[in-house]
N, C-alpha and C positions, 0 to 999 in steps of 0.2 A: 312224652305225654303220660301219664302217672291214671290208674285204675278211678279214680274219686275224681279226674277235673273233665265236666262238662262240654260236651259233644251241641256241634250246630251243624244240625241236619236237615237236609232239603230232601223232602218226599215227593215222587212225581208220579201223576195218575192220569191216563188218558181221561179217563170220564169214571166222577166216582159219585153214582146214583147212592144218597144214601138210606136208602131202606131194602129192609129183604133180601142181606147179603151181599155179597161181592166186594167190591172195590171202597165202596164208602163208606161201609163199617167196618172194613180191615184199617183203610186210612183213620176213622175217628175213633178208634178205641186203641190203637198204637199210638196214635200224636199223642193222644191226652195222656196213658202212662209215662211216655217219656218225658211227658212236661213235668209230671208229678213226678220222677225221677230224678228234676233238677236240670234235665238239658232242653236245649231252645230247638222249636221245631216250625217249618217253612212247607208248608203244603204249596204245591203248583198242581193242579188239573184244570183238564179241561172239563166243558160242559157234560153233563149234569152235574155241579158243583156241589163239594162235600157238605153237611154238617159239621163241622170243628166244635171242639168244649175251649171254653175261656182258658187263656196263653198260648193257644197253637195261632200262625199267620197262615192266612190263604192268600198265595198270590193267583189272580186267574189268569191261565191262557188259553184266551177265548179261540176255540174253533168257531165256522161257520156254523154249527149246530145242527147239520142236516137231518140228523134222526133225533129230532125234539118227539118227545109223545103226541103234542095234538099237529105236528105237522111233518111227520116222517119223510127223507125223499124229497126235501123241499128243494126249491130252485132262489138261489138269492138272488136279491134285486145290484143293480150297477152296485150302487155305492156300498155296498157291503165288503166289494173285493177289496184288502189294501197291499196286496203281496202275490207274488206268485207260489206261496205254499198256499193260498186260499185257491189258487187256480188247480194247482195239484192235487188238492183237496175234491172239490167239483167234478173235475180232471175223471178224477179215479172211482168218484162215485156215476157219474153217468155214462162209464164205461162197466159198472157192474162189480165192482170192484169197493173193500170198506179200507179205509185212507187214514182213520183215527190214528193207529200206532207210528205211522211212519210221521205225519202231518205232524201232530204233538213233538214226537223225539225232536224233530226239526226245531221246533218253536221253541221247547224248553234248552236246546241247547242252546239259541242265539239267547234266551232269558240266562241262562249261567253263564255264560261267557263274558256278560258284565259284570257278573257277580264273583268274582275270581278272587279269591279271599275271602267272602261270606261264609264259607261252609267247611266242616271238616270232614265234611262223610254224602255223599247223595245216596239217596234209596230208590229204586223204581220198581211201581207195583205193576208190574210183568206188562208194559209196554214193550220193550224189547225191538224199537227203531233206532236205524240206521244215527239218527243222530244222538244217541248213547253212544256211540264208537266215540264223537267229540268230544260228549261228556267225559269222558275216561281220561281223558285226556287233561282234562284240569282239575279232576278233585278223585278221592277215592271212589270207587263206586260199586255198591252192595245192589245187585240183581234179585226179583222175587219173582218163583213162578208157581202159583198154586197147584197148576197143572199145566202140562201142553195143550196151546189150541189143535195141535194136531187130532188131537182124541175129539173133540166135536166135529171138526173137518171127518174124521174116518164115520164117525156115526153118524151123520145127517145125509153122507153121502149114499150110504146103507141103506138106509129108507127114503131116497129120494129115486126119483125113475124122468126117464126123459129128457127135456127141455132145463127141468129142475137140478138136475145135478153141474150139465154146463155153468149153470149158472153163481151156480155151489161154488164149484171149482174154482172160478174166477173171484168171487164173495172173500175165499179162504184163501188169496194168493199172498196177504200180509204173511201166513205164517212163515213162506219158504224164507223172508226177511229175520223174521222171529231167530228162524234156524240155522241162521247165518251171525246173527249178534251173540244170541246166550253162550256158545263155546269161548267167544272172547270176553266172557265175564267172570270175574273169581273174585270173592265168591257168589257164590247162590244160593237164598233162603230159600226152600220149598217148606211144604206142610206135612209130608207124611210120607212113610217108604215107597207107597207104591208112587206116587207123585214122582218121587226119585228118582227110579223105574223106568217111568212113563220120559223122562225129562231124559235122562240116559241115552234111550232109545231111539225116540224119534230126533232129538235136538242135539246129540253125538255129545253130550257135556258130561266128561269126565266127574264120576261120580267124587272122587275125590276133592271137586271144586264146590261140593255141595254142601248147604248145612241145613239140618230138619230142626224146624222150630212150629211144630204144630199151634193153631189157632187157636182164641179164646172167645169167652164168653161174659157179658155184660151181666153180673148175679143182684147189678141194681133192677134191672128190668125181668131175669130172665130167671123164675126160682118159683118154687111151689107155694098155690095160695089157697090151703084148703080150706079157707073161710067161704072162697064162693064156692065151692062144691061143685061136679062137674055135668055138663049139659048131657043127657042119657043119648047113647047110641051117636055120639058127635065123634067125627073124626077129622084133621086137619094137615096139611101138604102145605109147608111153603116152597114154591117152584115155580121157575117161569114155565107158566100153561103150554107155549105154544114151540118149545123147544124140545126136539122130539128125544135130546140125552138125559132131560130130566124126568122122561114118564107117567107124565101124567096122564097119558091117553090109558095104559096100563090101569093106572088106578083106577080111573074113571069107569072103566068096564068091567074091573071089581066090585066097586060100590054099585053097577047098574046090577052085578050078579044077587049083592045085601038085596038091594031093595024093593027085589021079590017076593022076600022072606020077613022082612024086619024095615020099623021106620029112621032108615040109617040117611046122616045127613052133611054133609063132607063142605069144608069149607079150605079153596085154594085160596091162597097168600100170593096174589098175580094179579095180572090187567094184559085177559088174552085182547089177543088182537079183535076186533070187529067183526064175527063174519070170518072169521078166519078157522083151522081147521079142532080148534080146540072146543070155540060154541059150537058147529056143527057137528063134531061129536057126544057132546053134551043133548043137544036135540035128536041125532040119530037115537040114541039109547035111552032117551024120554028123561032125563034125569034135571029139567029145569026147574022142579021144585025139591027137589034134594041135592042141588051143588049150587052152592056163591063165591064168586071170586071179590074179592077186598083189596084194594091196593091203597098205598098212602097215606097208613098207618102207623100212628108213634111207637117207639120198641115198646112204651109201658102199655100201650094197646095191644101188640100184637103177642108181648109175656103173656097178658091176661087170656088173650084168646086161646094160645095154646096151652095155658094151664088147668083151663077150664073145658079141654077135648078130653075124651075118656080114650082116646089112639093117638098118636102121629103116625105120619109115614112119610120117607124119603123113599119116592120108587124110583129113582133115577137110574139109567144103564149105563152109568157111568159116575165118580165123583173122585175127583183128586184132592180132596176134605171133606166136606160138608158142614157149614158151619151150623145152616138150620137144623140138622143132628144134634150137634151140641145143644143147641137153644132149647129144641125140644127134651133132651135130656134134664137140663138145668131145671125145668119147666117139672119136673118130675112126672111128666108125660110118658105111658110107656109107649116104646116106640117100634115099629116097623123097617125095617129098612135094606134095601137090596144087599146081596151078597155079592160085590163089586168093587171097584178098585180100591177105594180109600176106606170106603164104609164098615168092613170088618173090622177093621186097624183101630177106626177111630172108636167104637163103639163096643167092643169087646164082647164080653158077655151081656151088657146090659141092653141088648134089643135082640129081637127078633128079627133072624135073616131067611130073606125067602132069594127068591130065581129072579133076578131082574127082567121083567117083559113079561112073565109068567100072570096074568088076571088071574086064573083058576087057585093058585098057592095062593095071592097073595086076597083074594076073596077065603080062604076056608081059614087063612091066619088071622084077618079079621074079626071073620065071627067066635074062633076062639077066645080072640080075646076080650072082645062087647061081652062073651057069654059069663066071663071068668074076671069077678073083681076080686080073686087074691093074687091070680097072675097079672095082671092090668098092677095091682099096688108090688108085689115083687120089682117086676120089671123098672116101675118108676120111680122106685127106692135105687136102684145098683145104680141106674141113670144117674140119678143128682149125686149120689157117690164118685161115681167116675168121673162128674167135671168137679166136684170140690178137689180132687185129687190129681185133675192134669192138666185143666182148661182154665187160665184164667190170663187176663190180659195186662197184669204185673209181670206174670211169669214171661210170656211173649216177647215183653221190653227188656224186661232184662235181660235174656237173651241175645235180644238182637241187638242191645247194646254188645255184647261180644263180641259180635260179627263185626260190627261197624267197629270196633278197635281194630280188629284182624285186620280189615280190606286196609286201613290207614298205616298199620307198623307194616304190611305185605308193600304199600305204595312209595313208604319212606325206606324201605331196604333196598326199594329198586332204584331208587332216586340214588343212594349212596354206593348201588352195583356201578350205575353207568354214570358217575360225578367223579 
């Protein structure tokens, strides 16, 4: 196979929500360069189904969809079941237990095992089930892990007490699966050192089997638009609310500290739960007329919005990338952001790092910088320098096209080891 001839690759995603980070803007801004690279690309996930840009294929493999947004938890009726991986699916959730990674790997390996000859390369965005060992077994295959689930496992277990952590416990039992697959994986894409690190440590993967191919950013959506000028004293957090690694309880009790002093007014990029513990902190600290959360937003909506904040902040206690870092930088937004795993790395000198969980720092770094528009414009000038110079999702592809040559001459050497 020769550098210049065209690679056919199957991407596989447990569930790739596409907005607001994660899995379905990793998937739809990687297919669509590679497509524009020249090679053909095959999306497989499950529910919530990606976005794709014109010449990427989605095939779906439909899970039961138990954690749908308006009916989380649900119970399927008879005829829903067609297999006993839907029962193992059910199985595992009404035992307490989340079932996605393993259920999926299952489903897409009997979906490839027809497919045996379609593909010269699979990619999977850190599912990391048991039925990847299959996979491996009929085509090359390039493993991704942004980060260990173990790092949310350890920190939710942190601040849980009770009845709540059993339940954790049990919630988080996919990983020890996770941790059993990725050492039999080579290679493995991650996003950042400390990622590496994190992925070394807990998941025993020989860092040598690893490749860092830090994330990018979409600069059609996501780049400075000083024509609308920005909303005074506005600051913004994309994060899921109600997940206690991302921090926003932190923040929330920062801006309740602003809004003392000043008419500061904070807008999360989320859809907390109902009643769950992220509005009731919002109501404990009176903050219902200065905090909105926005979900369901186009990127060119949500560029807009955070280019039109005079802050970002990622308060998270934890991050093994952080893409809405980048976005926010792109956004030429200056930004905020924990002093914690990935976020130094990614971020360099162009934001401001405070103590992750610290309210108190990360309230006086605030008003610093609402009070201070040449440090506000420094900051979000080095920002958009830094991702025209590291972040972009041509570079990504090409890369990982690398990779996906590697895992294939690493597959055909061994085929000619034991031939």
């Amino acid at each position: 196979m020769t550098d210049a001839q065209a690679l056919r690759v199957a991407l596989l995603s447990y569930r790739s929500k596409p907005t607001c980070g994660g899995q379905g803007v990793y998937l739809r801004h990687l297919s669509r360069e590679l497509v524009a690279l020249g090679h053909s690309v095959e999306v497989f996930s499950g529910q919530p189904y990606p976005e794709l840009d014109e010449g990427v294929v989605l095939t779906k493999v439909p899970s039961l969809d138990l954690y749908r947004d308006e009916d989380p938890f649900r119970t399927p009726r008879l005829h829903e079941y067609r297999d006993w991986i839907d029962l193992l699916e059910v199985g595992t959730m009404w035992t307490a237990g989340f079932p996605e990674p393993l259920t999926f790997s299952l489903r897409a390996y009997r979906e490839l095992k027809r497919r045996v000859g379609d593909f010269d390369v699979v990619q999977d965005n850190q599912t990391l089930g048991y039925g990847l060992l299959g996979i491996q077994r009929l085509f090359p295959v390039v493993g991704t892990i942004h980060h260990p689930i173990s790092v949310d496992r350890r920190i939710e277990l942190q601040a849980a007490e009770g009845m709540r952590r059993l339940s954790l416990r049990r919630w988080y039992g996919f990983v020890r699966m996770q941790s059993i697959v990725a050492p039999r994986l080579n290679p493995i894409l991650t996003v950042s050192e400390s990622s590496l690190c994190d992925i070394h440590r807990d998941f025993n993967v020989p860092q040598a089997n690893m490749r860092l191919v830090p994330l990018g950013v979409d600069t059609r959506y996501f780049h400075p638009r000083p024509h609308l000028g920005k909303r005074p004293d506005s600051v913004v957090a994309v994060a899921s609310a109600d997940s206690p690694m991302k921090g926003v309880a932190t923040l929330l009790r920062a801006v309740a500290k602003l809004a003392t002093e000043r008419e500061v007014n904070l807008t999360v990029v989320s859809r907390p739960t109902p009643g769950g513990p992220t509005e009731k902190l919002v109501a404990e600290l009176g903050l219902a007329d200065r905090v909105r959360f926005v979900h369901g937003i186009s990127d060119d909506e949500l560029g807009e919005l955070i280019a039109t904040s005079e802050v970002a902040v990622v308060p998270s206690l934890y991050e093994g990338f952080s893409l809405p870092a980048v976005e926010h930088m792109a956004c030429g937004t200056p930004l905020v952001a924990s002093r914690t795993g990935a976020l130094p790395e990614v971020v360099g000198d162009a934001a401001v790092l405070v103590t992750p969980g610290d309210a108190e720092e990360l309230a006086a770094t605030l008003r610093r910088l609402l009070d201070s528009p040449e440090e506000r414009a420094a900051f979000g000038r080095r920002g958009y320098e830094r991702v025209l110079e590291r972040y972009t999702w041509r570079v990504v592809a090409q890369r990982t096209v690398e990779i996906y040559r590697e895992a294939i001459a690493r597959r055909a050497a061994a085929g000619r080891a034991t031939g």
